[in-house]
matplotlib code that plots the C-alpha trace (Angstrom):
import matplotlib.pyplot as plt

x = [0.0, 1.2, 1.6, 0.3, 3.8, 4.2, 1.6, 1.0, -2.3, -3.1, -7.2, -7.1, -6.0, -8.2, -11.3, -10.3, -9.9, -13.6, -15.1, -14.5, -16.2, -20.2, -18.4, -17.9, -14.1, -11.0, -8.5, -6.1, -7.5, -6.3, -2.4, -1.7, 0.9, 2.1, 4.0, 5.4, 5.5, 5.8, 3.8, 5.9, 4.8, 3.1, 3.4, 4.8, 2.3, 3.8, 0.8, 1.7, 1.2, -0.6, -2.4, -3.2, -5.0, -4.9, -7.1, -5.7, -8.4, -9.8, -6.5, -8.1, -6.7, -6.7, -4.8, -6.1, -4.8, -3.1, -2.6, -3.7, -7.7, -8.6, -10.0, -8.9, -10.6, -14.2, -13.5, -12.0, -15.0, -17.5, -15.6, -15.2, -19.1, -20.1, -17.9, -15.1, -12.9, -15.6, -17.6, -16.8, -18.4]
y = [0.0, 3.7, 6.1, 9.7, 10.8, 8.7, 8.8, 11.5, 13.1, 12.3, 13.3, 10.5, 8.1, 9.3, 9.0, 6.0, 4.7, 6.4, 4.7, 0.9, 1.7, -0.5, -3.0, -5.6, -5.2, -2.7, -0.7, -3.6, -5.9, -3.9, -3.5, -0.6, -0.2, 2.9, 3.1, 6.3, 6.8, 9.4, 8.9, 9.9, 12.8, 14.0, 17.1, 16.4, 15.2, 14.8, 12.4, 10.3, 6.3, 3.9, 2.7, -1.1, -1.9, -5.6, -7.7, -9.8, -11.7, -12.8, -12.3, -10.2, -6.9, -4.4, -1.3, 2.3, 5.2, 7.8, 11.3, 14.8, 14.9, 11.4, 9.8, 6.5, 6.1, 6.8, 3.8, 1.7, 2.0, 1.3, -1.8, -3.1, -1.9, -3.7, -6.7, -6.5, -7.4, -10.3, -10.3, -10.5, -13.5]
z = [0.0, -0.8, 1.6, 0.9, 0.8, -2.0, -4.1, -6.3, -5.5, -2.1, -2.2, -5.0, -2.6, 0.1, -2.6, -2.8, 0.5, 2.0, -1.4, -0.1, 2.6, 2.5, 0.2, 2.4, 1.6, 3.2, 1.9, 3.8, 1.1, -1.7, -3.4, -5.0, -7.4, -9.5, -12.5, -14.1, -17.9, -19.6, -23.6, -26.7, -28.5, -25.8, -23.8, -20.5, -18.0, -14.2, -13.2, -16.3, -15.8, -14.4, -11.1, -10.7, -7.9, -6.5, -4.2, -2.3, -1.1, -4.8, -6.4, -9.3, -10.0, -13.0, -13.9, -14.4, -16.2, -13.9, -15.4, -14.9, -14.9, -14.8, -11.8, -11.2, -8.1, -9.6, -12.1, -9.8, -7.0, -10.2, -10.6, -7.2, -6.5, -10.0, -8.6, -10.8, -7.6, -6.4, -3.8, 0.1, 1.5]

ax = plt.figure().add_subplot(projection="3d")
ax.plot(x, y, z, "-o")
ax.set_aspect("equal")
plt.show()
């Protein structure tokens, strides 16, 4: 799991932490890891790369797009809601 320090935009992580809650599952469940890219051709984005977000207690997990004005956590809490991630027994 990240830290706030580390990860990029801390109110994204916090979004995404207060959105597991009624799930049935807890941000303890959950890996995150981020990669930094930068896109060719592109103009420099500092939030450039990707999120992917593992559970560890169905071993599914899927990556989301990180960069200036996307939301991973919206899609990522539409997932696990939808039951992308499973569902907690």
């Amino acid at each position: 799991m990240f830290s706030t320090n580390e990860f990029p935009e801390p109110s994204l992580l916090e979004d995404y932490r207060s959105g597991i809650k009624g799930s049935g599952f807890s941000p303890d469940e959950f890996e995150l890891k981020q990669q930094r890219t930068q896109p060719t051709g592109m103009l420099y984005d500092p939030l450039a790369g990707n999120v992917t977000v593992v559970c560890k207690v169905t071993g599914v997990e899927k990556i989301y797009e990180l960069s200036s004005g996307t939301s991973w956590p919206v899609e990522f809490l539409h997932d696990l809601h939808g039951g992308f991630f499973g569902r907690k027994a």
